[in-house]
BALUM-600390 format. One line per 5 residues: their letters; for each residue x, y, z of C-alpha. Coordinates in pm, 1 decimal. Example, Ala and Ser with C-alpha at 12.3 -4.5 7.8 and 13.67 -1.06 7.14 Angstrom:
BEGIN
AS	1230.0 -450.0 780.0; 1367.0 -106.0 714.0
***
This chain:
BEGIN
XXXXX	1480.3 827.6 -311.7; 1185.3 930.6 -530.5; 892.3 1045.0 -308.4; 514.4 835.4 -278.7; 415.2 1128.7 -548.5
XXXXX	680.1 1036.1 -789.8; 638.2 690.8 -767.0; 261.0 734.9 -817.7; 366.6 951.1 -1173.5; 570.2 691.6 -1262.1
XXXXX	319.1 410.0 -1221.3; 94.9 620.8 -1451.8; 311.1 654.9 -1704.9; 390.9 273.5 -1694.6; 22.8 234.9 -1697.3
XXXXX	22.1 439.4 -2008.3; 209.5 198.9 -2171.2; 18.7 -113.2 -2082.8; -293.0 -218.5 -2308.3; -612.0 -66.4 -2171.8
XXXXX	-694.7 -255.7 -1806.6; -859.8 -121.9 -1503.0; -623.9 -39.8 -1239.8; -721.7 -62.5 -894.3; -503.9 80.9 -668.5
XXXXX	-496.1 -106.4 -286.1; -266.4 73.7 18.6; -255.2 -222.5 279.7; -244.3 49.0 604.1; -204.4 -121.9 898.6
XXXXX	-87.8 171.3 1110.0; 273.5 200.0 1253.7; 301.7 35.6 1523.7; 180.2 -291.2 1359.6; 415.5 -256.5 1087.0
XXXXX	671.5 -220.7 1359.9; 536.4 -534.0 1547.1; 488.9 -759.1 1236.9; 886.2 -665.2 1132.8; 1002.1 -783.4 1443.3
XXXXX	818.4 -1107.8 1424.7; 956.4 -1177.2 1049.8; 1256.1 -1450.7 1025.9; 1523.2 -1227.4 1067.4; 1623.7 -1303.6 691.2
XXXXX	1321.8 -1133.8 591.9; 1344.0 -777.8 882.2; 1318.7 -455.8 681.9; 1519.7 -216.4 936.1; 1380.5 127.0 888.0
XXXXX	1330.0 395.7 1124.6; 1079.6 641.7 871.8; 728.0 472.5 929.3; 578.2 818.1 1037.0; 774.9 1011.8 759.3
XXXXX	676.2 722.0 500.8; 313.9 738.0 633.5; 275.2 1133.3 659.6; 391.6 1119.8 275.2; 170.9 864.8 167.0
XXXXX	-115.7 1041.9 313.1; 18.3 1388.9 171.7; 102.5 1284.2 -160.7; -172.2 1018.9 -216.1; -432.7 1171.2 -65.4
XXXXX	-770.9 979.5 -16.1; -638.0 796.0 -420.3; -742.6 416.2 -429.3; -828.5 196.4 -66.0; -688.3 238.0 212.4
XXXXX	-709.2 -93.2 354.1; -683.9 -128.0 720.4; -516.2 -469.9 765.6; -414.2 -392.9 1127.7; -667.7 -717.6 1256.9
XXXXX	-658.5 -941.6 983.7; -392.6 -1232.4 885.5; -216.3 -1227.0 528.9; -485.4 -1479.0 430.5; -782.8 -1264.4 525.3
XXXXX	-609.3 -938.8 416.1; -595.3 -1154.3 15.0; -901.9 -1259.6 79.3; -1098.6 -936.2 90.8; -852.5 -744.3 -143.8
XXXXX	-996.6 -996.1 -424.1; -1365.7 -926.4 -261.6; -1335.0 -577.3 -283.5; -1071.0 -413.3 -473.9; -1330.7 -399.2 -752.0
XXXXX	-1585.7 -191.7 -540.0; -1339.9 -3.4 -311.1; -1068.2 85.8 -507.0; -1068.7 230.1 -879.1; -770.1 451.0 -947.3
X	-882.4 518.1 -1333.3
***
């Protein structure tokens, strides 16, 4: 599996390739043990079984470093969290 760092290259390069846009680049961070929560909530059609939140986060952190928004979501619904990534992206996260 390619690491967070990787993938990040990769998206660059892709980015590359695309006509010139601003890219705004959003990490929805709503800790571990909401991610953990919310999954077992889901239908169970739509669980994503994985036991590597504090690997995943540690690596994001690492690899992506303070790159973009890290947008605390822990509190809000999936309508408020669209809500104020169209409010804000603009403001709070430029990645070029």
């Amino acid at each position: 599996m390619p690491s967070a760092g990787q993938r990040w290259d990769d998206s660059r390069r892709d980015r590359e390739l695309l006509p010139a846009r601003r890219v705004l680049f959003v990490v929805l961070a709503p800790g571990i043990e909401v991610c953990r929560y919310r999954n077992t909530i889901r239908d169970p059609r739509e669980r994503f079984d994985f036991d590597g939140y504090e690997g995943l986060d540690a690596a994001m952190k690492r690899e992506l470093g303070d790159t973009g928004w890290w947008f605390d979501t822990a509190a809000l619904t999936p309508e408020e969290t669209a809500d104020r990534v169209v409010r804000e992206a603009q403001r709070r996260a430029p990645a070029n």
